[in-house]
C-alpha positions as CSV (number, residue, x, y, z in Angstrom):
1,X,92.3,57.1,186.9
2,X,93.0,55.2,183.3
3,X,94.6,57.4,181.3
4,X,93.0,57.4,177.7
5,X,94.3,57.1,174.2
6,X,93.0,60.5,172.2
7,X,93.2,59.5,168.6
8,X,93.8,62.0,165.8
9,X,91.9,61.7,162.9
10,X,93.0,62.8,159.6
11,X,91.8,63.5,156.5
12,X,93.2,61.7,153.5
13,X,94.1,63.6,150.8
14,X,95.0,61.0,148.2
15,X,91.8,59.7,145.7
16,X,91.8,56.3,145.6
17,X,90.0,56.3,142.1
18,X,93.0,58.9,140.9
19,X,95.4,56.2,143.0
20,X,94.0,53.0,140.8
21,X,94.1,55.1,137.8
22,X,97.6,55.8,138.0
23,X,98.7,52.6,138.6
24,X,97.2,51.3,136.4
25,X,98.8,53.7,133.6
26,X,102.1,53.1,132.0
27,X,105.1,55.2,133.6
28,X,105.4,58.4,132.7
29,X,107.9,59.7,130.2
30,X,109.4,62.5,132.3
31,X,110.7,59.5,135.3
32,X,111.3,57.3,132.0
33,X,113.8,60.2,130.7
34,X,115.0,60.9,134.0
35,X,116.0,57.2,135.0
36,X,117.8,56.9,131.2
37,X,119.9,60.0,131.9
38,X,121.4,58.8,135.0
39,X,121.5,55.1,133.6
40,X,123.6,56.7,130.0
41,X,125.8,59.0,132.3
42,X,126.6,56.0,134.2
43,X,127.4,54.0,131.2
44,X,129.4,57.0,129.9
45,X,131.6,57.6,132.8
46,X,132.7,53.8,133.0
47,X,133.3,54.1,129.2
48,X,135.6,56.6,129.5
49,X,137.7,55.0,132.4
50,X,136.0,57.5,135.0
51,X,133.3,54.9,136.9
52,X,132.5,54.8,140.3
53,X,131.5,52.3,142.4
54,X,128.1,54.2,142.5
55,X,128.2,54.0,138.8
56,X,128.5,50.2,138.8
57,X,125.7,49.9,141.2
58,X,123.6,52.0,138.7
59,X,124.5,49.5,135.8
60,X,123.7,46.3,138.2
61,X,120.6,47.6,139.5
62,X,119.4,47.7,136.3
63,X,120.5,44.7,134.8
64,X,119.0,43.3,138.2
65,X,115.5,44.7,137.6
66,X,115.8,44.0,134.0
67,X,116.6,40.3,134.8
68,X,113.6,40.4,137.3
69,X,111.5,41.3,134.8
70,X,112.6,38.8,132.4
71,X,112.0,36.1,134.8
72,X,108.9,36.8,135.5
73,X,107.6,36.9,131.7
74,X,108.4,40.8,130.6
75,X,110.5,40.8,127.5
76,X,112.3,36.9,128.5
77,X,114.3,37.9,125.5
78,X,116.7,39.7,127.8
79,X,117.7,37.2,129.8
80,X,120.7,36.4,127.1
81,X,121.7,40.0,127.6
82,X,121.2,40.1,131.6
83,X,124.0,37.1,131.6
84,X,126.2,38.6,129.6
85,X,126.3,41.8,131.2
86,X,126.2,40.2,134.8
87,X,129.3,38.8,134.0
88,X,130.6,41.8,132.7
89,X,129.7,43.8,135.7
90,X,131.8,40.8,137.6
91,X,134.5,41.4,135.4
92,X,134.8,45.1,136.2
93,X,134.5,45.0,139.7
94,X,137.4,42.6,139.7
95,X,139.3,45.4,137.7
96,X,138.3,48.1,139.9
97,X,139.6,46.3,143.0
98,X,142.9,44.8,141.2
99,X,143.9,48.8,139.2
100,X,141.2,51.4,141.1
101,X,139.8,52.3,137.2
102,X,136.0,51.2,136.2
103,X,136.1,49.5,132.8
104,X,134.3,47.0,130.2
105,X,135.1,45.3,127.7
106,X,133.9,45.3,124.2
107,X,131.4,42.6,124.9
108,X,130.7,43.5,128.0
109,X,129.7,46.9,126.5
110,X,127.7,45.8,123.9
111,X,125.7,43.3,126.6
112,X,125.1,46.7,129.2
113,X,123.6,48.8,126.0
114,X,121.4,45.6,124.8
115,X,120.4,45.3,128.3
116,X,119.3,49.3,128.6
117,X,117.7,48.9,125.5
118,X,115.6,45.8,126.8
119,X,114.8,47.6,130.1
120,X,113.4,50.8,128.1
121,X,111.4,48.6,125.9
122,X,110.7,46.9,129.4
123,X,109.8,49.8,131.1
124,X,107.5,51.5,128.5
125,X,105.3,48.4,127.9
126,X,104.1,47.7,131.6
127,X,102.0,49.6,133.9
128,X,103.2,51.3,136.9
129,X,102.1,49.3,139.7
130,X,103.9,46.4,137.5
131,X,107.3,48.1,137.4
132,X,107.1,49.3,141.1
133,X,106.1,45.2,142.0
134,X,109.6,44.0,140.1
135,X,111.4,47.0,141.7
136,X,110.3,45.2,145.0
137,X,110.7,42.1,144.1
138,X,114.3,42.6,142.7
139,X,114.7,44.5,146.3
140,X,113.6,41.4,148.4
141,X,116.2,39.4,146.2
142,X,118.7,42.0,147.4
143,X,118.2,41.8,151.2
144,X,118.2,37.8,151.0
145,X,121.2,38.1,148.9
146,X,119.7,35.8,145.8
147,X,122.5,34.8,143.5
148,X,120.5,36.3,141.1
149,X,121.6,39.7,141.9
150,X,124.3,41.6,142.0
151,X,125.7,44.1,144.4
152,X,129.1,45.8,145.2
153,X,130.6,44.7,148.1
């Protein structure tokens, strides 16, 4: 005798007229806040000679998605701000590896805190489903390793 396949089914419990509602908002402030405190700590402990590689990959990954963004017609302005502070981030991964300290320079500062102005401006002004696209987007450039984004290796 066949044995037969018993299939399970189970009620959804999302809405999808809540679902398309949501994404279809803008983000909400309390991930907005939450996403800018760990991005400013990040900043802060690099600042004060204290960064981590995590730290650095804070910094990159949201110059990345700011980039991304940029490219694709969100706030293009930034894109001036995304190079400087790419190279920047270059820059202190070089010094990280040569001394073991995290550190920018004065430009390199001033590009990072144009950049997370740019990506809270960015971030604010776009629907969800938007900003979740260009995380992905920024995501697929990772795993193909795109030159147009930066990880710590």
């Amino acid at each position: 005798m066949k044995k037969h396949c018993k299939r399970k089914v189970r009620a959804v419990a999302v809405n999808p007229i809540e679902l398309a509602i949501a994404g279809a908002r803008l983000v909400d402030q309390k991930a907005l806040n939450y996403l800018r405190q760990r991005e400013l700590s990040s900043l802060e402990s690099i600042t004060k000679g204290k960064g981590t590689r995590q730290d650095w990959q804070e910094l990159a990954d949201v110059m990345n998605i700011t980039q991304m963004m940029a490219l694709h017609g969100i706030g293009p302005e930034a894109l001036e701000a995304c190079d400087l502070a790419s190279v920047a981030l270059v820059e202190a991964k070089e010094r990280f590896d040569k001394t073991g300290k995290m550190g920018l320079s004065g430009i390199g500062l001033a590009a990072i805190r144009d950049v997370l102005e740019y990506a809270q401006l960015q971030q604010s002004s776009i629907a969800r489903s938007k900003f979740e696209e260009m995380i992905d987007k920024t995501l697929n450039h990772l795993k193909s390793k795109s030159p147009l984004v930066k990880v710590l290796s």
